[in-house]
N, C-alpha and C positions, 0 to 999 in steps of 0.2 A: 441546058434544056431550052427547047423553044420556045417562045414567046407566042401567048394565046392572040389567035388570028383573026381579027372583024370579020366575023362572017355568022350568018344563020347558024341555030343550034338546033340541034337535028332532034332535042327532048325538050325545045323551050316554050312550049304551049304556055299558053298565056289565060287568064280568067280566074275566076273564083278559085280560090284555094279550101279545098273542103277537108280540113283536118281530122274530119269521121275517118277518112279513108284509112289513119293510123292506128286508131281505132279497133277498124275492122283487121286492118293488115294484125294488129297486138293479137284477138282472137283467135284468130285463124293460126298465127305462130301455136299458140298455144293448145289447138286442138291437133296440128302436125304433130308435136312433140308430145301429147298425149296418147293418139292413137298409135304413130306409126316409130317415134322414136327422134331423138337428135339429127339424128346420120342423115335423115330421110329428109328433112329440113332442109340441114345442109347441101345434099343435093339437089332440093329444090332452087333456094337461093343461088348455086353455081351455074345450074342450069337461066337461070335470071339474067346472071350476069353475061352469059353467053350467046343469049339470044334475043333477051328485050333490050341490052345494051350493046347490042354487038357493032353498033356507029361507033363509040367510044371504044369499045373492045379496039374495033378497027386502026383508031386512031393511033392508041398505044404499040400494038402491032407493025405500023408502020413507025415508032420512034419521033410520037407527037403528043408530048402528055400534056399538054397546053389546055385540048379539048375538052379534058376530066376537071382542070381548074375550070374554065368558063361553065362548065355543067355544074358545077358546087357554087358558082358564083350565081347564077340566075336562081337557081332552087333555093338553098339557102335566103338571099334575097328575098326573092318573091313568098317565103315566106316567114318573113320580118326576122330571121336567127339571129341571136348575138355571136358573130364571125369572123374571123380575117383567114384571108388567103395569101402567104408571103411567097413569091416567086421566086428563088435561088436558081444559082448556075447551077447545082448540082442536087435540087431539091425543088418539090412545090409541097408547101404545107398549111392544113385545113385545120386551124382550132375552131371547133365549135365550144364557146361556153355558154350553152344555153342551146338545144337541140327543140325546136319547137312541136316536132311529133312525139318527140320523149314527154315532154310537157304536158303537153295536150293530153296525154293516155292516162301519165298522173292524175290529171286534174278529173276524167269523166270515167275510168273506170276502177273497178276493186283493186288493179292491179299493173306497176308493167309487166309482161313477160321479164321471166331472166333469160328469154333466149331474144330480147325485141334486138338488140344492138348488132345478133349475129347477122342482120338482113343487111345491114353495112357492111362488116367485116367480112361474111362469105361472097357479097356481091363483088365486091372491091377485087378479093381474089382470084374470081372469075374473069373481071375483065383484067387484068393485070394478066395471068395464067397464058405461059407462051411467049410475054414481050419481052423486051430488054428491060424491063418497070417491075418493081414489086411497089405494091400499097400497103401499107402498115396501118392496119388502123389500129389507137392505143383506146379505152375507155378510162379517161380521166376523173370523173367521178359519173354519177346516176346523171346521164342529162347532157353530159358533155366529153367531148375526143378529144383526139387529136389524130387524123388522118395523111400520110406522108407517102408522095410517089418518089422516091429514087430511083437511080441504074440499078440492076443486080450488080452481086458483086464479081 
Protein backbone atom coordinates (compact mmCIF):
# COMPACT_ATOMS: atom_id res chain seq x y z
CA UNK A 1 0.00 0.00 0.00
CA UNK A 2 1.08 3.61 -0.32
CA UNK A 3 2.63 5.61 2.02
CA UNK A 4 0.36 8.80 3.16
CA UNK A 5 1.77 11.82 1.17
CA UNK A 6 2.66 15.46 2.79
CA UNK A 7 0.24 17.28 1.33
CA UNK A 8 -3.10 19.36 2.39
CA UNK A 9 -6.19 17.52 3.55
CA UNK A 10 -8.85 18.29 1.78
CA UNK A 11 -11.29 17.68 5.37
CA UNK A 12 -8.63 19.12 7.67
CA UNK A 13 -10.29 22.23 8.91
CA UNK A 14 -8.89 23.22 11.85
CA UNK A 15 -10.53 25.36 15.14
CA UNK A 16 -12.76 24.66 17.93
CA UNK A 17 -13.85 21.15 18.17
CA UNK A 18 -17.60 21.33 19.27
CA UNK A 19 -18.49 17.79 20.43
CA UNK A 20 -22.58 18.93 20.56
CA UNK A 21 -22.32 18.25 17.01
CA UNK A 22 -22.24 14.26 18.01
CA UNK A 23 -24.77 15.03 20.06
CA UNK A 24 -26.83 16.31 17.54
CA UNK A 25 -25.60 13.94 14.79
CA UNK A 26 -26.88 10.78 18.00
CA UNK A 27 -30.50 12.56 17.72
CA UNK A 28 -30.95 12.91 14.58
CA UNK A 29 -29.61 8.96 13.98
CA UNK A 30 -32.35 8.26 16.20
CA UNK A 31 -35.23 10.25 14.97
CA UNK A 32 -34.11 8.65 11.11
CA UNK A 33 -34.51 5.33 12.47
CA UNK A 34 -37.71 6.28 14.20
CA UNK A 35 -39.61 7.65 11.63
CA UNK A 36 -38.50 6.35 8.50
CA UNK A 37 -36.58 3.13 9.36
CA UNK A 38 -32.76 1.42 9.33
CA UNK A 39 -32.69 1.06 5.60
CA UNK A 40 -33.30 4.79 5.23
CA UNK A 41 -30.25 5.56 7.58
CA UNK A 42 -28.27 3.52 5.93
CA UNK A 43 -28.83 5.16 2.78
CA UNK A 44 -28.38 8.27 4.09
CA UNK A 45 -24.98 7.63 5.49
CA UNK A 46 -23.96 5.83 1.98
CA UNK A 47 -25.03 8.70 0.35
CA UNK A 48 -22.41 10.64 2.89
CA UNK A 49 -19.87 8.61 2.15
CA UNK A 50 -20.27 9.34 -1.68
CA UNK A 51 -20.47 12.72 -1.78
CA UNK A 52 -19.40 14.63 1.39
CA UNK A 53 -16.31 12.36 1.15
CA UNK A 54 -16.02 11.87 -2.22
CA UNK A 55 -11.99 13.54 -1.99
CA UNK A 56 -11.25 10.34 -0.07
CA UNK A 57 -13.82 8.30 -2.12
CA UNK A 58 -11.61 9.53 -4.87
CA UNK A 59 -8.52 8.82 -3.46
CA UNK A 60 -9.35 5.05 -2.90
CA UNK A 61 -10.65 4.76 -6.31
CA UNK A 62 -7.62 5.70 -7.70
CA UNK A 63 -5.65 2.94 -5.47
CA UNK A 64 -4.39 5.45 -2.70
CA UNK A 65 -5.63 4.52 0.86
CA UNK A 66 -2.99 6.45 2.37
CA UNK A 67 -5.39 9.62 2.25
CA UNK A 68 -8.26 7.74 4.54
CA UNK A 69 -5.14 7.11 7.13
CA UNK A 70 -4.13 10.86 7.18
CA UNK A 71 -7.90 11.69 7.39
CA UNK A 72 -8.21 9.39 10.72
CA UNK A 73 -5.10 10.60 11.78
CA UNK A 74 -5.93 14.49 11.89
CA UNK A 75 -9.66 13.91 13.14
CA UNK A 76 -8.99 11.56 15.53
CA UNK A 77 -6.07 13.76 16.68
CA UNK A 78 -7.60 16.77 16.75
CA UNK A 79 -9.92 15.44 18.81
CA UNK A 80 -7.74 14.19 21.67
CA UNK A 81 -8.83 10.00 20.80
CA UNK A 82 -7.11 7.30 22.37
CA UNK A 83 -5.68 5.79 18.83
CA UNK A 84 -2.96 4.28 16.76
CA UNK A 85 -2.84 3.92 13.01
CA UNK A 86 -0.46 0.97 11.92
CA UNK A 87 0.52 1.09 8.30
CA UNK A 88 1.17 -2.46 6.61
CA UNK A 89 2.25 -3.45 3.24
CA UNK A 90 -0.94 -5.18 2.87
CA UNK A 91 -3.04 -3.42 5.51
CA UNK A 92 -3.77 0.29 7.25
CA UNK A 93 -5.27 -0.30 10.59
CA UNK A 94 -7.46 2.13 13.01
CA UNK A 95 -7.87 1.06 16.70
CA UNK A 96 -9.72 3.32 18.38
CA UNK A 97 -9.85 2.63 22.25
CA UNK A 98 -11.75 5.30 23.42
CA UNK A 99 -13.89 7.03 20.51
CA UNK A 100 -14.38 10.67 21.78
CA UNK A 101 -17.82 11.32 20.11
CA UNK A 102 -19.02 7.99 21.55
CA UNK A 103 -17.91 9.43 24.83
CA UNK A 104 -19.14 12.61 24.72
CA UNK A 105 -23.05 11.24 23.90
CA UNK A 106 -22.43 8.91 26.93
CA UNK A 107 -21.62 11.42 29.09
CA UNK A 108 -24.66 14.49 28.02
CA UNK A 109 -27.39 12.57 26.75
CA UNK A 110 -29.99 9.59 28.04
CA UNK A 111 -28.59 7.65 25.67
CA UNK A 112 -26.23 6.33 22.65
CA UNK A 113 -27.98 5.36 19.72
CA UNK A 114 -27.66 1.56 18.93
CA UNK A 115 -27.59 2.78 15.40
CA UNK A 116 -24.55 5.81 16.49
CA UNK A 117 -21.52 3.52 15.18
CA UNK A 118 -23.38 2.65 11.75
CA UNK A 119 -22.46 6.32 10.66
CA UNK A 120 -18.74 4.91 10.66
CA UNK A 121 -19.48 1.64 9.30
CA UNK A 122 -21.88 2.65 6.44
CA UNK A 123 -19.68 5.66 5.64
CA UNK A 124 -16.60 3.71 5.50
CA UNK A 125 -18.68 1.54 2.91
CA UNK A 126 -19.41 4.06 0.81
CA UNK A 127 -16.31 5.46 0.22
CA UNK A 128 -14.55 2.00 -0.08
CA UNK A 129 -17.83 0.85 -2.63
CA UNK A 130 -16.09 0.48 -6.17
CA UNK A 131 -12.23 0.57 -5.06
CA UNK A 132 -9.86 -2.09 -5.16
CA UNK A 133 -10.18 -1.38 -0.78
CA UNK A 134 -12.77 -2.79 1.44
CA UNK A 135 -13.08 -1.07 5.04
CA UNK A 136 -13.98 -3.29 7.86
CA UNK A 137 -14.96 -1.64 10.44
CA UNK A 138 -15.21 -4.13 13.76
CA UNK A 139 -16.99 -2.55 16.97
CA UNK A 140 -14.81 -3.72 19.86
CA UNK A 141 -16.76 -2.81 22.68
CA UNK A 142 -19.33 0.52 23.33
CA UNK A 143 -16.68 3.29 22.50
CA UNK A 144 -14.24 1.58 20.58
CA UNK A 145 -13.22 -0.26 16.94
CA UNK A 146 -11.18 -1.29 15.05
CA UNK A 147 -11.31 -0.14 11.48
CA UNK A 148 -9.19 -2.01 8.42
CA UNK A 149 -8.53 -0.88 4.72
CA UNK A 150 -7.39 -3.87 2.68
CA UNK A 151 -7.16 -5.00 -1.11
CA UNK A 152 -10.42 -7.07 -2.00
CA UNK A 153 -9.87 -10.30 -2.50
Amino acid sequence: MQQPLEKPLRYGEEGNVHLDFHGATNTTIDFIVERYGVEVLHQILAKVGKEVYKDLRQHLLDGDPGEMARHWQHFFARENADFDIAVGEDEIVLTVRHCPAYEHVARIGPSVSPHFCDQTIKVNEAIAEGSAYLIDTVITRPGACRQVIRRRA
